[in-house]
FISEPA-864636 format. One record per residue (C-alpha): x, y, z. Coordinates in steps of 0.25 Angstrom, whole numbers, plus 5000, padded with zeros to 4 digits. Each point is the difference from the previous one (the first is absolute). Example, Ala and Ser with C-alpha at 12.3 -4.5 7.8 and 13.67 -1.06 7.14 Angstrom:
504949825031/500650144998/
***
This chain:
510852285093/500149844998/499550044984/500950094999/501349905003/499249904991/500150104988/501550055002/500549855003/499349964985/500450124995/501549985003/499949854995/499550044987/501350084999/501149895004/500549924990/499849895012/498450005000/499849944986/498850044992/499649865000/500249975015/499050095003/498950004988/500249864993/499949905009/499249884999/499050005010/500049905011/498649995001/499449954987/500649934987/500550074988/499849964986/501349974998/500349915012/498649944996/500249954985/501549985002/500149915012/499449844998/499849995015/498950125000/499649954988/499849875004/499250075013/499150084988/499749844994/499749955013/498950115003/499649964986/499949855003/499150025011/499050094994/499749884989/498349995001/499449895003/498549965002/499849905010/501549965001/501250045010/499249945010/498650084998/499349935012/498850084995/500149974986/500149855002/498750005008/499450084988/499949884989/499449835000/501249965009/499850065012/499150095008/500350085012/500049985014/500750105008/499450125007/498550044996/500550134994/500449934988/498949904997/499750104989/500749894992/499149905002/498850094997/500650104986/499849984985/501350034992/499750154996/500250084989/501450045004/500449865006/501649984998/500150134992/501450064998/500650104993/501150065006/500950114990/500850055011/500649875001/500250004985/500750155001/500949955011/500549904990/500050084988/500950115009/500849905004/500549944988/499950154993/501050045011/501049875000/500150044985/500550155003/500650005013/500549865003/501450054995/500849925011/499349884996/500649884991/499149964987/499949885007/499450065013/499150114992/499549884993/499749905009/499250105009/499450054989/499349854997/499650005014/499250134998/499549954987/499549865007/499450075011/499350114990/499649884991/499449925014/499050105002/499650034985/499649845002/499150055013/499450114994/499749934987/499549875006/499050095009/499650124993/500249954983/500750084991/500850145008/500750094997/501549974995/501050115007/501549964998/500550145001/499650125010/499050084998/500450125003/499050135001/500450134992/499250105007/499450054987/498649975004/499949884991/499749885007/499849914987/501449964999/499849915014/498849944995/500449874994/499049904996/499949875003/500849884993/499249904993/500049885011/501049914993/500950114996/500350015017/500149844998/501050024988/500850125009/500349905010/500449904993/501050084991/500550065012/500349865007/500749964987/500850125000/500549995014/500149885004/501549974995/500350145009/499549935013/501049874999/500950085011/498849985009/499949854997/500249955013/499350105007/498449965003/499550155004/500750074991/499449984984/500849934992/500049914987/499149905005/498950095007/500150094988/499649874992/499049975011/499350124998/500049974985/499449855002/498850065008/499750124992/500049954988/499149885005/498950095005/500050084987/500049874994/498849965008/499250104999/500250014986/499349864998/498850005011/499850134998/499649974986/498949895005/499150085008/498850024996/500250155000/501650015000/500450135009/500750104990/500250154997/499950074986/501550045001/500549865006/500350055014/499349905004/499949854993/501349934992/499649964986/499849845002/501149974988/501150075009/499549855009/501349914995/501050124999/499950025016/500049855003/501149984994/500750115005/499649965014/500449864997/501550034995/500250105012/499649895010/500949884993/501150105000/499950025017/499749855001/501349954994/500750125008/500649985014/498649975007/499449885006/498649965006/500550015014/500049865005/500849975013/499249955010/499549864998/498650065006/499350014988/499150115008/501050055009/500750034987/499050084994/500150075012/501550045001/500150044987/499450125002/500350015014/501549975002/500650114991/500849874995/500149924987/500050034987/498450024995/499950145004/500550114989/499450125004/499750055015/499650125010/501049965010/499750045014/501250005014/499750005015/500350125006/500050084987/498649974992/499249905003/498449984999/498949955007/499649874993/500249915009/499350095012/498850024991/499749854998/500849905010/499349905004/499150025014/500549925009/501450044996/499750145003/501250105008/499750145002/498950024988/498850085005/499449954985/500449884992/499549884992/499450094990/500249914985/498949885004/500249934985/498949944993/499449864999/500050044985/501450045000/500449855007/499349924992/500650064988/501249905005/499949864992/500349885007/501349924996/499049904993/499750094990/498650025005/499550135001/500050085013/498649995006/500149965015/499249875003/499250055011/498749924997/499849884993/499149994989/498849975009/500350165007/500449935013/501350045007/501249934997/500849975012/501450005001/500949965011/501250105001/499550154998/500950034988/499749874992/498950074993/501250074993/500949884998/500649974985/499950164996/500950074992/501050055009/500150124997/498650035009/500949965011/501050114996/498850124998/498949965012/500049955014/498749905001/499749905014/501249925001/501250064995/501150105008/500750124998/501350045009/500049855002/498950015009/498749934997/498850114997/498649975006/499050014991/498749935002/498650085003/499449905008/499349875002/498949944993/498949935012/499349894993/498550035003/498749944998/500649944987/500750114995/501250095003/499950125008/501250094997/500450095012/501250105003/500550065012/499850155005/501550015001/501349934993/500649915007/499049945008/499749855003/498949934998/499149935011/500949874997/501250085004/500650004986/500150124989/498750084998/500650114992/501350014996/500750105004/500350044987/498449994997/499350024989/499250085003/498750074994/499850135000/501350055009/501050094998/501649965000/499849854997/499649924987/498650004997/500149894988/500949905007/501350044996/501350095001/500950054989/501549945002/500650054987/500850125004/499750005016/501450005005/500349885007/501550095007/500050045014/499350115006/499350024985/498550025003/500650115011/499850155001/501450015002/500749914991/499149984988/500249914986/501150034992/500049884990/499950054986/498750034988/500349944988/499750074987/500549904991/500349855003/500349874990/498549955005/499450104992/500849994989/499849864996/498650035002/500150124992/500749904988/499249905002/498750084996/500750064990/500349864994/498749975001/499350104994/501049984988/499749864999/501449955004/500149875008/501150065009/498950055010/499849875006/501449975005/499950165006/498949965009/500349865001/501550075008/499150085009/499149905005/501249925002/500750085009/498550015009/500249865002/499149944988/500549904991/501150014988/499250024988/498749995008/499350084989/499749914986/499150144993/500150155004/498650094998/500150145003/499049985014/501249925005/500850104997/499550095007/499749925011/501449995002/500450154999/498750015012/500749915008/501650034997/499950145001/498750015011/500350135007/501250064989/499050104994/499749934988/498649955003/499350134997/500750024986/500149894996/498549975000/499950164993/500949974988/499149854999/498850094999/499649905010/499750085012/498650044999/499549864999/501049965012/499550115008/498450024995/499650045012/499149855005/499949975011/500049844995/501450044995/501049925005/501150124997/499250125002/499749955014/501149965011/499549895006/500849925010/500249855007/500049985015/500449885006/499149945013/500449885009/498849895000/499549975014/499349874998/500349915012/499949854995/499950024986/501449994991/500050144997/500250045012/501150095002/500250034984/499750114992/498950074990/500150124992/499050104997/500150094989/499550145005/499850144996/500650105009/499050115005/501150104998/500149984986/499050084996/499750034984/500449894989/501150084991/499450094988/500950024987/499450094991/500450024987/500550145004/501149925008/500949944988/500450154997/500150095014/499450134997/500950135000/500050105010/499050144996/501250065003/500949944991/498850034990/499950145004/501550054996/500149924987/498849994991/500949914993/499749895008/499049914996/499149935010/500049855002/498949924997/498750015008/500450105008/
***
């Protein structure tokens, strides 16, 4: 009966003039989107951008705990079921990516603005339409600077159900030609982005220019040093390899695009007279003027686990696991001292006998500031509170010293004063450093950070001014223009060194510096790539001081009568967890494509030694 009522009420609807046709059969549904609310309304489409933004790749970035254990700066120390990254060869596949949904999202996206976006200005249909192109361009760049040479879709590839699948198999571009897309992209947005100026997680002018600086200083690079191998890495069809005359052409490129966001409206942050401290906030405080281009994050509506991960132990709240990132000794001595002098630590003299100092962190003293900014070593703070690092005493015994830690942190020795820290080192263990150190750089230093709860929300940074005047002082370089000096010499600067403290330039200082600027920024593993510089960096010795994390633990001298009593040694150690010196094969430069991709498009060709 109740059908019944159903069908004779609709029925005598339809014939009133009152139940309108629309009413009843044309409304927008309340549950989902329509096209037309979609590509004519900027708030939803700046919703769509922001879904975009946050699905930009990365390797070992956006705060990749994991990743950064994976490389020379740092190995893991967290829970056992990971020490697979102390203990892997990069494979086959390592840092592969090749995402086309991504690039059909896009492709859709900027089909559609063009079609449906009716209710749009030309200025609004424009301006989002950059963004896309940015974001499309952004991960052309990953894929080009992982895998070589891919595929170039700009438009969708739509299946016609005839059975013929050839018309979706595109080939691969030549490697520079995925190079020369981003660039020309870049070049042709970039003036279409100047609404989003002030904006640092939106792109605009300046990150479309950023993305153009370090592009086209990787093609630049590999161009040249892939050219002086012994056997240079190339495909018949250029897929892999850039010709070594297209060299100057990209540096320049690179250079013009940095000089341009150098005279822009960014500045190396420099607001706190703590040279290290400085080096810190810049990244930390979601303040000044250096950073271009961010992942932003906000309490309560996306934060991440950062500061969970990796605070130090004694500064601990309700984390079951933390402390995992223990940074090289490596890594620390990449960090020159303020004298000039390289960054070797003065443990020994030149006899092999300990040196002794008096204060725990003077070992340290006169660095670059910057280390203060990216590790916590014996000595410093964090959250204004001292940290306890030292891995216990040195006994002077029958001439010689007997280096001994205790069972558990914290504990005293028999002379009532620190045995080990409570903040160790300690070999072997899981959730505190086993090389003698903590990573700093992005640990939040806010309230309730490090908790479950709360969590981190300062922000990633795609781009800042760092990079880019390392990015123009290479490029100077390379082209022989005097102007890299005064680049490099601004950095060092800001870390505390000297004005002008650098007379001659050479390319290992340069990238030193970028080691030491950007430590941590997802720079390391490519950048050694496009030097073609990583297989010797990481051979695979176990005498090698990179392809083996080594650490430094500090120990308090107990000598009673003697004028070392009560000072400190160092001892350089190689942690028992670290199990395998870093292997990078020749396979690695170009990762290898997945059977499957091979499978469904005979188009493809493989990359080389795969």
């Amino acid at each position: 009966m109740k059908k019944l009522y159903i069908t004779m009420a609709l029925l005598a609807c339809l014939g009133m003039n009152s139940c309108k046709h629309d009413e009843w059969f044309e409304r927008d549904p309340k549950q989902m989107i329509t096209d037309e609310q979609l590509w004519n309304s900027p708030t939803l489409m700046t919703s769509l951008l922001a879904n975009y933004y946050n699905r930009l790749p990365t390797l070992h970035g956006v705060f990749n705990t994991g990743g950064m254990t994976e490389l020379d700066d740092a190995m893991w120390s967290g829970h056992r079921d990971q020490n697979w990254r102390n203990d892997f060869q990069f494979g086959d596949d390592y840092g592969r990516y090749w995402d086309y949904g991504f690039i059909r999202d896009i492709n859709l996206s900027l089909e559609n603005i063009q079609t449906l976006s009716t209710k749009l200005t030309p200025a609004q249909k424009n301006l989002f339409s950059a963004e896309l192109r940015f974001i499309r361009a952004f991960v052309y760049f990953e894929m080009v600077k992982r895998m070589g040479g891919v595929p170039l879709v700009q438009k969708p590839l739509v299946y016609d159900f005839s059975g013929d699948p050839t018309p979706l198999q595109v080939p691969r571009a030549k490697e520079h030609e995925i190079y020369d897309f981003i660039y020309q992209e870049m070049e042709a947005i970039k003036e279409d982005l100047v609404a989003n100026n002030a904006s640092k997680t939106r792109s605009n002018k300046y990150t479309a220019l950023a993305l153009e600086s370090r592009a086209m200083l990787y093609a630049a690079s590999i161009a040249k040093y892939n050219a002086l191998m012994a056997s240079p890495i190339s495909t018949k069809g250029g897929e892999v390899g850039i010709p070594a005359s297209m060299a100057n052409a990209y540096y320049l490129k690179s250079l013009n695009a940095a000089k341009q966001i150098i005279t822009g409206p960014y500045s190396l942050f420099n607001d706190n007279p703590d040279k290290g401290a400085n080096f810190y906030d810049m990244l930390n405080k979601k303040t000044g003027s250096e950073v271009i281009f961010a992942k932003d994050f906000a309490v309560s509506l996306k934060v991440h686990r950062f500061a969970y991960d990796n605070i130090i132990k004694s500064m601990t709240e309700d984390n079951e696991s933390s402390s995992t990132i223990s940074p090289s000794l490596s890594l620390v001595e990449s960090f020159d001292y303020l004298d000039g002098s390289k960054g070797t630590l003065r443990d020994k003299d030149a006899a092999g006998n300990y040196i002794a100092y008096n204060g725990i962190m003077d070992i340290f003293a006169n660095k670059d500031a910057r280390l203060y900014g990216t590790v916590i070593y014996p000595g410093t703070s964090f959250k204004n509170n001292p940290v306890r690092i030292q891995a216990g005493v040195a006994v002077w015994t029958n001439g010689a010293y007997q280096l001994t830690t205790s069972a558990e942190l914290g504990k005293n020795y028999t002379d009532g004063q620190v045995w080990t820290g409570f903040d160790g080192p300690k070999d072997d263990a899981m959730d505190v450093s086993n090389t003698g150190f903590y990573i700093r750089k992005f640990v939040s230093d806010a309230p309730a950070a490090s908790t479950r709860g709360t969590s981190a929300a300062n922000w990633w940074p795609w781009f800042r001014l760092g990079e880019i005047y390392l990015n123009a002082a290479e490029a100077a370089f390379e082209l022989g223009q005097p102007e890299a000096l005064g680049y490099v010499n601004s950095l060092r600067q800001r870390a505390g060194f000297p004005a002008n403290s650098l007379s001659a330039l050479t390319m290992e200082v340069i990238r030193n510096e970028r080691r030491v600027e950007l430590a941590f920024e997802d720079h390391r593993y490519f950048d050694l790539k496009r030097w073609r510089l990583a297989h010797l960096v990481w051979d695979g010795s176990e005498n090698d001081a990179n392809a083996v994390v080594r650490g430094l633990y500090a120990y308090r001298v107990v000598r009673p009568g003697h004028a070392d009593n009560g000072k400190y040694i160092y001892a350089r150690i190689r942690p028992s967890r670290f199990r395998r010196a870093r292997f990078f094969r020749m396979a690695n430069y170009y990762s290898s494509i997945d059977q499957a991709v091979l499978n469904n498009n005979p188009k493809i060709v493989r990359n080389p030694f795969h």
